[in-house]
C-alpha positions as CSV (number, residue, x, y, z in Angstrom):
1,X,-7.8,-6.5,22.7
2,X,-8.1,-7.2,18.8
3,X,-4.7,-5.0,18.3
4,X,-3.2,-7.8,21.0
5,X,-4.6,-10.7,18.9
6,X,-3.1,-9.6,15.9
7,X,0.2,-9.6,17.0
8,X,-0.4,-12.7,18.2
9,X,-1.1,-14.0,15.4
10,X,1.1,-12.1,13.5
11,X,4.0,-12.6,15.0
12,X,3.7,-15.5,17.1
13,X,1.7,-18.1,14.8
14,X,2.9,-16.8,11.7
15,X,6.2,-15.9,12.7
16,X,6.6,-12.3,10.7
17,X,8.1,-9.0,12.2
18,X,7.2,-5.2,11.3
19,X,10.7,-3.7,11.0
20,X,10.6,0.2,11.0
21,X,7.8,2.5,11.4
22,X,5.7,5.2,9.9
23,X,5.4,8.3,12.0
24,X,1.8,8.9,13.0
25,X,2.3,12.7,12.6
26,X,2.1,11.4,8.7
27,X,-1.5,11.6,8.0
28,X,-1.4,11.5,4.5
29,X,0.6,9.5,2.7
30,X,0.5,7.2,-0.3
31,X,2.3,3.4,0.4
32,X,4.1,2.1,-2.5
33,X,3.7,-1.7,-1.3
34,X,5.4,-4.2,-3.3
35,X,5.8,-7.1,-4.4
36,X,2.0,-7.8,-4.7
37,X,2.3,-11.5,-5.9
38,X,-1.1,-13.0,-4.3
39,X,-3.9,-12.5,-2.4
40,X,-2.2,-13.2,1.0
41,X,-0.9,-9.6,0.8
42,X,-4.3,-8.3,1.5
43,X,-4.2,-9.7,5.1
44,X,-0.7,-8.6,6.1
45,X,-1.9,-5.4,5.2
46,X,-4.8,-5.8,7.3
47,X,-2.5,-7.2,10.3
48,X,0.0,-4.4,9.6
49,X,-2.6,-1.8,9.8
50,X,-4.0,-3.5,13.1
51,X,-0.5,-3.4,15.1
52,X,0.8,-0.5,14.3
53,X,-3.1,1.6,15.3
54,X,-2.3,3.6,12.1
55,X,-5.0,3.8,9.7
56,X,-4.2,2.7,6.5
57,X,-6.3,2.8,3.3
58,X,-6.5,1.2,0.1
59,X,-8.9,2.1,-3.6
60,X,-11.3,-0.9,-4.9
61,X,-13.6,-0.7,-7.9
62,X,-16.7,0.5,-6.9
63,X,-18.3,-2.8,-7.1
64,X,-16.6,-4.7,-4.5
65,X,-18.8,-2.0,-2.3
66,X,-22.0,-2.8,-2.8
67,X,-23.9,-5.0,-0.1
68,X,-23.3,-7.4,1.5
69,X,-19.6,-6.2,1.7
70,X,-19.4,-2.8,1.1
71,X,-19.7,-1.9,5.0
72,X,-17.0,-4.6,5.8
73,X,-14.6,-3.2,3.0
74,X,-14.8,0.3,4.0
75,X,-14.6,-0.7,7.5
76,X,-11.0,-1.9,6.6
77,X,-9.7,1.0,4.9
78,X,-11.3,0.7,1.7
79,X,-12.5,3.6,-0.2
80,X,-14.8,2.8,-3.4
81,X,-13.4,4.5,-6.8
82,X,-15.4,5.0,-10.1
83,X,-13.5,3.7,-13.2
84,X,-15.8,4.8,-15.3
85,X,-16.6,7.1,-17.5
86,X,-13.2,7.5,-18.5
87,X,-12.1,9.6,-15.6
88,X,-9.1,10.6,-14.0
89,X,-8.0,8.4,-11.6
90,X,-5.4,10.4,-10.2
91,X,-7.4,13.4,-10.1
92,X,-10.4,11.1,-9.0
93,X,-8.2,9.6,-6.0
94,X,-6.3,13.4,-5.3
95,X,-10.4,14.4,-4.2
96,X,-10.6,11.9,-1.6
97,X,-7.1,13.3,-0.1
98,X,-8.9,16.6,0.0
99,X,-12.0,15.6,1.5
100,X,-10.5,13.1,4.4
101,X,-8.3,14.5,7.5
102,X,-6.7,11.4,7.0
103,X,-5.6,9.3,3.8
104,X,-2.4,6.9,3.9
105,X,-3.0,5.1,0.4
106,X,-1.8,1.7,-0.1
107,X,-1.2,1.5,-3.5
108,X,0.3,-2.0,-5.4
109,X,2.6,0.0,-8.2
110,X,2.5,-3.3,-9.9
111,X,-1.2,-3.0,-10.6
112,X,-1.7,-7.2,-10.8
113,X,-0.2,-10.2,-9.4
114,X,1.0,-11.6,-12.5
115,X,4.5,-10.6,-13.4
116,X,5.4,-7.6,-15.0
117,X,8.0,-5.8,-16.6
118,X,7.3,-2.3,-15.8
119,X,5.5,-0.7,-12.5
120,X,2.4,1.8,-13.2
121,X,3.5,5.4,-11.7
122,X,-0.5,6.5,-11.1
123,X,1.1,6.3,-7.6
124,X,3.7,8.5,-8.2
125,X,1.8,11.5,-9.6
126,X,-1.1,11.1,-7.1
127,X,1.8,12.0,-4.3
128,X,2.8,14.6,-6.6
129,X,-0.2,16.1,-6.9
130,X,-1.8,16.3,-3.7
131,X,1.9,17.1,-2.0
132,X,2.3,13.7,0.3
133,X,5.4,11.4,0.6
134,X,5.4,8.4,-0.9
135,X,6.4,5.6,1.9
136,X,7.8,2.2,0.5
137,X,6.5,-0.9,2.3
138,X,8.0,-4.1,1.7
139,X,6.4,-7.7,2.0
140,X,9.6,-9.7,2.3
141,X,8.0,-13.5,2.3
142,X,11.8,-14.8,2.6
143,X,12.7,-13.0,5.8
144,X,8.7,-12.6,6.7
145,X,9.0,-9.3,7.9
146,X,6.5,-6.5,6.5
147,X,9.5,-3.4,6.6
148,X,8.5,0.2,6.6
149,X,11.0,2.4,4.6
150,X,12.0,6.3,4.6
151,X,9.5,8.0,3.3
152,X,10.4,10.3,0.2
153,X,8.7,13.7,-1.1
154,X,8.4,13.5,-4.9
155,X,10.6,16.5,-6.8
156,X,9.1,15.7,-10.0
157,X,11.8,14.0,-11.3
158,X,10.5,10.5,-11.6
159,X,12.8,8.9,-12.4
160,X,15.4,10.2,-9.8
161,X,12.7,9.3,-7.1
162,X,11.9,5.7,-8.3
163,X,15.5,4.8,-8.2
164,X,15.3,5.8,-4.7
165,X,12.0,4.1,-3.9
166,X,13.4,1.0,-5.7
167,X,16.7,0.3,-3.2
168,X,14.2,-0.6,-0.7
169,X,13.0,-3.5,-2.5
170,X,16.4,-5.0,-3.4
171,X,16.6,-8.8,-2.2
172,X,13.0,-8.6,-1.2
173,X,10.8,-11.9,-2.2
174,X,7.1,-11.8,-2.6
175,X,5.0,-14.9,-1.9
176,X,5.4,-16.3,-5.5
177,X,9.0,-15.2,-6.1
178,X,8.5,-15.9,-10.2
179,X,5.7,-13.0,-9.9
180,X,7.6,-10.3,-8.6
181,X,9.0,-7.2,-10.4
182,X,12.5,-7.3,-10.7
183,X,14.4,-4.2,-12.6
């Protein structure tokens, strides 16, 4: 019922698409989703995850947890992460791979919505490290389609990879086009 209201909404009220998929079978994963120019991301996210039955997760500061919404946030995919102290965070995120039978990370590689010149790679070695394809997921606000790309194992050559990754974000327009990254 809710995953037929969503598409409702989704697709006939707001007028978006999902174009490709990501194979269930994945069950650990970490989504490089991009551009992340406003807060209106969150909810495609939230519808994407709803339509396609896949659960799909996302890292908050610890705070956001706490009540009244901590039961709300984690019901939506959201897993609480302790920034301080001046630990790892990729070390601190690869645990929670370990520990859940299923993890597919949705990660912003811009780290903000303000505009920036270079994208973080915390992304990148988290994959590395805990031996997951990274899947690209576009939110194209100028065709209003959320797309789903290949995904790609990381060889440790980052750079080789992020060209790759990047291709799938060519012509793509976030929300406020003036935010996004562009190479």
């Amino acid at each position: 019922m809710k995953k037929q209201f969503y598409k409702w909404i989704f697709f006939k009220l707001m007028g978006w698409k999902i174009v490709g998929t990501i194979d269930p079978n994945i069950k650990k994963c970490v989504m490089m989703v991009m551009p992340h120019t406003s807060a209106h991301d969150f909810y495609l996210g939230i519808f994407t995850r709803g339509i396609t039955g896949l659960e799909m997760n996302w890292g908050g500061k610890k705070e956001l947890f706490r009540f009244p919404f901590g039961f709300y946030f984690r019901y939506m995919g959201g897993e609480p992460l302790d920034r301080t102290g001046g630990l790892n965070k990729v070390d601190s995120i690869a645990a929670i791979f370990q520990r859940k039978e299923v993890f597919r990370l949705a990660v912003a590689p811009e780290g903000t919505r303000k505009k920036v010149a270079e994208l973080k790679t915390g992304f990148y070695y988290i994959a590395l490290k805990v031996n997951v394809p990274i899947i690209p997921v576009a939110f194209d606000f100028g065709q209003k389609e959320v797309n789903l790309g290949t995904p790609l194992m990381p060889s440790g050559n980052i750079e080789a990879d992020m060209t790759i990754l990047k291709k799938h974000y060519i012509g793509v327009e976030g929300k406020i086009p003036e935010k996004g990254y562009k190479e």
